[in-house]
C-alpha positions in Angstrom: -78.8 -84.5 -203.5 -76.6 -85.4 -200.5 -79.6 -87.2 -198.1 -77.2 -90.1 -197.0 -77.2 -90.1 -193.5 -79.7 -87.3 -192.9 -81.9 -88.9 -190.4 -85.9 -88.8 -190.4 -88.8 -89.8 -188.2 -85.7 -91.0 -185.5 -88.6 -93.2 -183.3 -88.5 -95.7 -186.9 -84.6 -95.4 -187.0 -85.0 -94.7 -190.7 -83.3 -92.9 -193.3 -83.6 -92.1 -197.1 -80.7 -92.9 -199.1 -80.2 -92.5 -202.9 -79.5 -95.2 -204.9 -75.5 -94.7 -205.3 -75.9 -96.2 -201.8 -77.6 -99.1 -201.6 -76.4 -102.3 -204.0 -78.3 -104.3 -206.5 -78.5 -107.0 -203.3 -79.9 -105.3 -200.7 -82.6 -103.8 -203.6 -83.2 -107.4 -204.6 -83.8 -108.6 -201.1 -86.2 -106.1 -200.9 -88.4 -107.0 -203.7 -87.9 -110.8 -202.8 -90.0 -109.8 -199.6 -92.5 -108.2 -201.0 -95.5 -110.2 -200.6 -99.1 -108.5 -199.7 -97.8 -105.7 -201.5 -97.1 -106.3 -205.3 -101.2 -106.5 -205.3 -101.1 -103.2 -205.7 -97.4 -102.6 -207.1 -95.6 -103.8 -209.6 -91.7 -103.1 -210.5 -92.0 -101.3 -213.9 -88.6 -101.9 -215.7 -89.5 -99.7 -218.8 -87.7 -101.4 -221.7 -85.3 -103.3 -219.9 -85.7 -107.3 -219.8 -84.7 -107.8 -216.4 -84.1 -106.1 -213.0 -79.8 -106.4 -213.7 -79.8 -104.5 -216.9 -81.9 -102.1 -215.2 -79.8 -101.8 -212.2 -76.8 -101.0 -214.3 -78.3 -98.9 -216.7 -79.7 -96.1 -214.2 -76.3 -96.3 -212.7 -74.3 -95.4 -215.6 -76.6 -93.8 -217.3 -76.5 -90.0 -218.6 -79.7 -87.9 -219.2 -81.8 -88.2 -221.7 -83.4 -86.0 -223.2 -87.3 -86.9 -222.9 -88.3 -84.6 -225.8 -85.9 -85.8 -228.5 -84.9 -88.8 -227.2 -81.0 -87.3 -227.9 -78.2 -88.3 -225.1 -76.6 -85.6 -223.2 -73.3 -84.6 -221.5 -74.8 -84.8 -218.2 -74.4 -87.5 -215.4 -78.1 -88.9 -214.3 -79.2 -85.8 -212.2 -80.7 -86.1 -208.7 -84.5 -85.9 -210.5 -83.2 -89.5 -212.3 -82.1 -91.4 -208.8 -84.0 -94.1 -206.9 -84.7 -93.7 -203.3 -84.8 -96.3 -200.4 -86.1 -96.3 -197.0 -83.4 -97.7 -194.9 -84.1 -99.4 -191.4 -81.0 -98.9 -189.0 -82.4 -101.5 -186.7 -82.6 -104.5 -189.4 -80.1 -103.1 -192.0 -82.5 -103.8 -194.6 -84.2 -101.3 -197.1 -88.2 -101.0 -195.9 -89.0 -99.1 -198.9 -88.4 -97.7 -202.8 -89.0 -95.0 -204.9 -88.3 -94.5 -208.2 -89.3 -92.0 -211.1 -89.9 -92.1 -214.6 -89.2 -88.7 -217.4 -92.6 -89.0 -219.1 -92.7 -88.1 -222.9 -94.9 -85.2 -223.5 -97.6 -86.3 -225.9 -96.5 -84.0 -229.7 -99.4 -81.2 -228.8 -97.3 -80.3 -225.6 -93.8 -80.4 -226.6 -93.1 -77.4 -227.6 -94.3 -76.4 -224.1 -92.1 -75.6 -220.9 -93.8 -78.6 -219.1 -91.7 -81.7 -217.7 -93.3 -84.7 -216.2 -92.5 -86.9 -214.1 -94.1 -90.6 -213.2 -93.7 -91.7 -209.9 -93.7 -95.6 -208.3 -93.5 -96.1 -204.8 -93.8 -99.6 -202.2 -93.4 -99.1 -198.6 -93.2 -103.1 -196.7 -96.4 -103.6 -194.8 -95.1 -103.9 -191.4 -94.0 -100.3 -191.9 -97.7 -98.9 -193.1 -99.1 -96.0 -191.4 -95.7 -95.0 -190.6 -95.7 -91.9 -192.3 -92.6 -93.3 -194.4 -94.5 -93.2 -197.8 -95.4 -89.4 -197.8 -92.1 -89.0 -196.5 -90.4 -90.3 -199.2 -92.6 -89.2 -202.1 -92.2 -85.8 -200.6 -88.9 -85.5 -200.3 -88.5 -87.2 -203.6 -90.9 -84.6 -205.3 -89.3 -81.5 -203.4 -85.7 -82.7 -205.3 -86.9 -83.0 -208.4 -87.9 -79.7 -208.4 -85.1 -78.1 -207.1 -82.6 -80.3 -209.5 -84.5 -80.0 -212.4 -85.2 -76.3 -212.8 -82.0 -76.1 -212.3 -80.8 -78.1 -214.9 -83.2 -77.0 -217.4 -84.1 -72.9 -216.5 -86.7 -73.0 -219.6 -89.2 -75.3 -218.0 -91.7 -73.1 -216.3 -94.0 -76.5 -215.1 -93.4 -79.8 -213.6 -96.1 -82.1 -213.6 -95.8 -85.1 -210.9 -98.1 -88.3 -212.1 -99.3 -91.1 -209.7 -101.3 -94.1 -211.4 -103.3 -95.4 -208.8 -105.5 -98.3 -208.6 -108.6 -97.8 -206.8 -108.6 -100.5 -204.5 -105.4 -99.0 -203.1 -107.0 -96.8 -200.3 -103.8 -96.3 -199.1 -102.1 -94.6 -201.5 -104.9 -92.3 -203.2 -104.9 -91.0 -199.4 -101.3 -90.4 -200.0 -101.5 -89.0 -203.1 -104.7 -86.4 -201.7 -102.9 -85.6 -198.7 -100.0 -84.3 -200.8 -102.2 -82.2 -202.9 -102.5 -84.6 -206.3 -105.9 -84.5 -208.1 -107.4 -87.7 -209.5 -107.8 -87.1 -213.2 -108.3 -89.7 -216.1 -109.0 -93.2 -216.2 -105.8 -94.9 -217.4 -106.7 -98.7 -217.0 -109.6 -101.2 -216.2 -109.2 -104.7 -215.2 -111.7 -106.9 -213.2 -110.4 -105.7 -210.1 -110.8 -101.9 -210.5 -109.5 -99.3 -212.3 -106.7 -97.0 -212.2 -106.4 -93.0 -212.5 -103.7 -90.9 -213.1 -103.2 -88.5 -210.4 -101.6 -85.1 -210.8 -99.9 -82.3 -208.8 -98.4 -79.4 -210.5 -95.4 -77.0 -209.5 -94.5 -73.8 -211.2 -91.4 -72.1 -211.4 
């Protein structure tokens, strides 16, 4: 996916770049200004212990996978890179997107089906924007395209949002870009949080 430099939304003096250009710094200065918004977002660093080791992983890393668990031959695809949202007029990223290979639960992995979890944070001065569905979309659209074409067997791609349900924001997002709120996949004293779900088929 070549995006660098392909301008959007022009009155915002934005654009989306993949992660091979943006450094560990400028993603870190990010997430240092993140304030009102890591009440509903959190960084999810999988099985890594700290934000470094997950950094350099994702950049040298090689597919995986998400089936056997097995190591492949091939570099981390577009489906694998993390997005930013990158402010020409501050020179600062505004907002990230990254995406997750979910392992198929043993009933369904015999089955064509891939699925992908998505995490996104826009900063609040840049809400209502548009930049979110901008970014989720293109980000979805990608994986699509890169992923059927690096695996011509899948006939389904599943795209999973957890939401939480005091996050008005982004289930209005997640509608808009036709997800369907599902399960309940957590509870706290706050509120709860639902997997949303959009399907694409080859």
């Amino acid at each position: 996916m070549n995006i660098t430099n392909k301008l959007y939304l022009n009155r915002y003096s934005t654009r989306i770049l993949s992660e091979d250009n943006f450094s560990l710094e400028q993603w870190n200065d990010f997430y240092q200004s993140l304030d009102e918004e890591l009440k509903t977002w959190s960084l999810d660093l999988q099985s890594y212990p700290n934000v470094e080791d997950f950094w350099k992983k994702r950049l040298s890393n090689y597919f995986i996978n998400p089936n056997t668990g097995e190591p492949g031959s091939v570099p981390m695809p577009t489906f694998g890179k993390n997005l930013g949202i990158w402010c020409s007029d501050t020179d600062k990223l505004i907002g990230y997107f990254s995406v997750f290979i979910v392992s198929l639960p043993p009933e369904h992995k015999e089955k064509p089906i891939a699925m992908f979890l998505h995490s996104y944070v826009v900063k609040k001065e840049h809400h209502k924007k548009g930049l979110a569905k901008l970014g989720l979309n293109t980000y979805i659209e990608e994986i699509n395209k890169s992923y059927f074409r690096l695996s011509p067997s899948t006939k389904k791609i599943k795209h999973l949002a957890r939401i939480w349900d005091y996050n008005l924001g982004s289930m209005k997002l997640a509608e808009s870009l036709g997800f369907q709120r599902l399960t309940q996949c957590a509870s706290n004293d706050k509120g709860v949080e639902y997997n949303y779900v959009k399907d694409y088929w080859r």
